[in-house]
C-alpha positions in Angstrom: -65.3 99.7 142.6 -64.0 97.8 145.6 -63.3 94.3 143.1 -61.4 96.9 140.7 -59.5 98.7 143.3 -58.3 95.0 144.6 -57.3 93.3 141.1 -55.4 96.8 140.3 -53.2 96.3 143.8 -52.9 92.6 143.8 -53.2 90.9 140.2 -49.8 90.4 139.0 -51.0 90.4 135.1 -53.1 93.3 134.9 -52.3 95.2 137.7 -49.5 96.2 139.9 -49.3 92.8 141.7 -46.0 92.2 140.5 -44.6 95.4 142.1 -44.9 93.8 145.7 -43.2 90.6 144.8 -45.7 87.9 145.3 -49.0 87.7 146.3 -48.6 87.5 150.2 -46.7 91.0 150.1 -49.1 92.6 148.0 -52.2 92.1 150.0 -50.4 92.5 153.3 -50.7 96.1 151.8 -54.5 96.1 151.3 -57.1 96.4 154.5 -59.6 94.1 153.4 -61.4 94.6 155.9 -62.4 98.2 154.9 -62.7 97.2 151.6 -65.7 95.1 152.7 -67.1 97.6 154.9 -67.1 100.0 151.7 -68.3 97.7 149.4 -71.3 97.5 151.6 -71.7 100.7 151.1 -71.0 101.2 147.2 -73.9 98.5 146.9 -76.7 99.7 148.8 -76.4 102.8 147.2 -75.8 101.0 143.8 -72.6 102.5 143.0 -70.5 100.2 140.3 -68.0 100.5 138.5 -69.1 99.8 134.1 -66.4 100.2 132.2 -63.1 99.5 131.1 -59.4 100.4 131.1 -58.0 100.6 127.8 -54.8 102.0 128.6 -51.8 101.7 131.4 -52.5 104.1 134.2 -50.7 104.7 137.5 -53.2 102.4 139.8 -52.5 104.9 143.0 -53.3 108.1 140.9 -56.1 106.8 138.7 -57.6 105.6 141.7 -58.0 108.3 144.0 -59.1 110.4 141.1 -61.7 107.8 140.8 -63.2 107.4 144.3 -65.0 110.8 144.3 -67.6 109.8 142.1 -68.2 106.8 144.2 -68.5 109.4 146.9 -65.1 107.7 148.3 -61.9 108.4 149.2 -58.9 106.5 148.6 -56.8 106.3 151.9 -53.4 105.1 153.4 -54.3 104.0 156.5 -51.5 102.0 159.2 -49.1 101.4 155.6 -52.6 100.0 153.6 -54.3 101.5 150.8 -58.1 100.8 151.3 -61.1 102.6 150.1 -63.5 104.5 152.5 -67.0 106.4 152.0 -66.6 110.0 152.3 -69.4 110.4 153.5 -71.1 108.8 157.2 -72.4 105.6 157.1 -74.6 103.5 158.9 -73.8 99.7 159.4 -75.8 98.5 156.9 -73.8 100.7 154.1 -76.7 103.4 153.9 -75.8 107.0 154.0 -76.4 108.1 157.5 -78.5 111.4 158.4 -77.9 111.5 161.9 -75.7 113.7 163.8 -71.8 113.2 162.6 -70.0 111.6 165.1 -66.9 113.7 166.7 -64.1 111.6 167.0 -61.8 114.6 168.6 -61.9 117.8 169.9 -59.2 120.4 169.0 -59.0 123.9 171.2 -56.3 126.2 172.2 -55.6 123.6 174.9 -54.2 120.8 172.8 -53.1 122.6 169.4 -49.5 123.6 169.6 -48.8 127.5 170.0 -48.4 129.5 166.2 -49.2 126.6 164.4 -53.5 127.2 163.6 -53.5 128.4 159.8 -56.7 129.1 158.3 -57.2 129.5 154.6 -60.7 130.3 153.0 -61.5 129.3 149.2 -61.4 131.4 146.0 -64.9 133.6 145.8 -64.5 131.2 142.4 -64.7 128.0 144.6 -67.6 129.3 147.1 -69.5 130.1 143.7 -73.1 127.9 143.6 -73.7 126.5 140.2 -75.9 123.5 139.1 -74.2 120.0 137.6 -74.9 118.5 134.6 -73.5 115.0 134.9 -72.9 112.6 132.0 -73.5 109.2 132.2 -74.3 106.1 129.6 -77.8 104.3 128.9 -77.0 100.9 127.6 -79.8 98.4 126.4 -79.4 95.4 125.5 -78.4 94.3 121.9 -77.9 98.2 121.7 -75.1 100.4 121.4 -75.0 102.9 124.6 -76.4 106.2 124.9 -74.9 109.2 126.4 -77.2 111.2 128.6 -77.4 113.6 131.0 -79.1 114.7 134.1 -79.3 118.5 135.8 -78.7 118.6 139.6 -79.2 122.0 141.8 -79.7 122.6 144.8 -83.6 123.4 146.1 -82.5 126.2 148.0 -80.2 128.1 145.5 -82.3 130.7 143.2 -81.2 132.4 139.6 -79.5 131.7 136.5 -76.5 129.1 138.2 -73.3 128.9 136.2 -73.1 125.3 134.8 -70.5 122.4 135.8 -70.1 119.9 133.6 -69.1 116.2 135.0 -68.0 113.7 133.0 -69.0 109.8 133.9 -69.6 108.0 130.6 -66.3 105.8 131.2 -67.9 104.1 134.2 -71.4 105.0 134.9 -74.6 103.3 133.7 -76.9 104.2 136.2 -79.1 107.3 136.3 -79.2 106.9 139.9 -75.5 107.2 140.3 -75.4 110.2 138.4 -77.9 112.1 140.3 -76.0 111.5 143.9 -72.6 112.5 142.5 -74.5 115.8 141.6 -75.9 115.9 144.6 -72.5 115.2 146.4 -70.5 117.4 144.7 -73.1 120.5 145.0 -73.3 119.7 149.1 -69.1 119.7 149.2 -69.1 123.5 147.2 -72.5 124.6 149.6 -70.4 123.3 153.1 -66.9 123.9 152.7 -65.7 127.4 152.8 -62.2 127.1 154.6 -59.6 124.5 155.3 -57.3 124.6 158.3 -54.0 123.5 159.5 -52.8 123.2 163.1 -50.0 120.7 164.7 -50.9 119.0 168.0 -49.7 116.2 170.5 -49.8 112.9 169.2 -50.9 111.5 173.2 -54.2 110.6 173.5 -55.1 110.5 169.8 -57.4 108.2 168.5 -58.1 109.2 165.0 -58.0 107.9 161.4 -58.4 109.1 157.7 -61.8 110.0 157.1 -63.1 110.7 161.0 -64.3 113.9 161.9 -63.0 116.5 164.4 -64.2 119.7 165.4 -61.8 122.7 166.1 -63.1 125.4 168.5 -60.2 128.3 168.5 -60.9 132.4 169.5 -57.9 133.1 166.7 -59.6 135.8 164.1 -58.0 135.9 160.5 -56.8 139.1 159.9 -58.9 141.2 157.4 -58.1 144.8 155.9 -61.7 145.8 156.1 -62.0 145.5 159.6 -59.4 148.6 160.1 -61.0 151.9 160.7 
């Protein structure tokens, strides 16, 4: 996925190379360097990309709807679009299951006054449900196969509404399938609110894709709590 991200930024035929005017300029836009620290990743884990682009797309768009199922994201870091696991890594490109490491700590103390905004998800967005992801079985001298594998969670009980995800125009790999189940089912499990705050820019040290923790007494008004 990292080889395809590349020749869609840089090759002047195929992709949008010629947008940057020559070569030079467009991978002055690209941090390599990240690139091979996720392909690391995306190959341990045995994450490719099978398939093929039939049609123009808009590389930027196409791509960050992409990443997700390569349990990526696609960043602009310091003006360069790179690719970078979403999830923690170790060194060697496996998935880390060690405590997250903090990179800042946000409190009353260093988020600017009336600017903490806290927004929790649609009861429709919090909902458990199992995945059924699609992916192809090719043999050889065959044509492919579409199948599919069922991913819930151990821990969730009852009849689960179904969500249906759709892989056939890049995945071969059973494998694959089952950890983009699997990653998809943890995001709807762990994330229940998003927030927004403005802060200092002194003393900063962070990057897309690092992790912070906020600590913050503000309660979220709620009607039920008046008497």
């Amino acid at each position: 996925f990292t080889d395809l991200t590349y020749y869609l930024l840089t090759n002047r035929k195929g992709g949008a190379g010629q947008l940057f005017g020559n070569a030079t300029d467009g991978e002055a836009l690209i941090d390599k360097t990240q690139l091979a620290t996720t392909s690391k990743f995306l190959r341990f884990n045995k994450l490719f990309f099978n398939g093929a682009l039939a049609s123009s797309v808009n590389a930027r768009s196409y791509l960050s709807e992409l990443a997700p199922n390569f349990l990526c994201d696609f960043i602009l870091l310091n003006g360069k679009l790179s690719l970078k696991p979403a999830v923690p890594v170790e060194d060697s490109g496996q998935i880390s299951l060690g405590a997250v490491e903090i990179k800042q700590l946000f409190t009353t103390g260093n988020i600017l006054e009336d600017t903490f905004k806290i927004e929790y998800l649609e009861a429709a967005e919090r909902t458990a449900f199992k995945a059924v992801v699609r992916y192809r079985e090719e043999k050889k001298n065959h044509l492919p196969l579409e199948r599919t594998v069922t991913v819930r969670r151990s821990g969730d009980k009852g009849d689960l509404a179904i969500e249906t995800f759709d892989l056939t125009g890049f995945c071969t790999s059973r494998d694959h399938a089952e950890l983009v189940g699997k990653y998809f089912l943890t995001l709807r499990h762990h994330i229940k609110h998003t927030c927004s705050f403005q802060t200092t820019p002194y003393g900063l040290d962070l990057a897309p894709g690092d992790y912070i923790r906020v600590t913050t007494e503000s309660s979220p008004y709620n009607a039920a709590n008046n008497g």
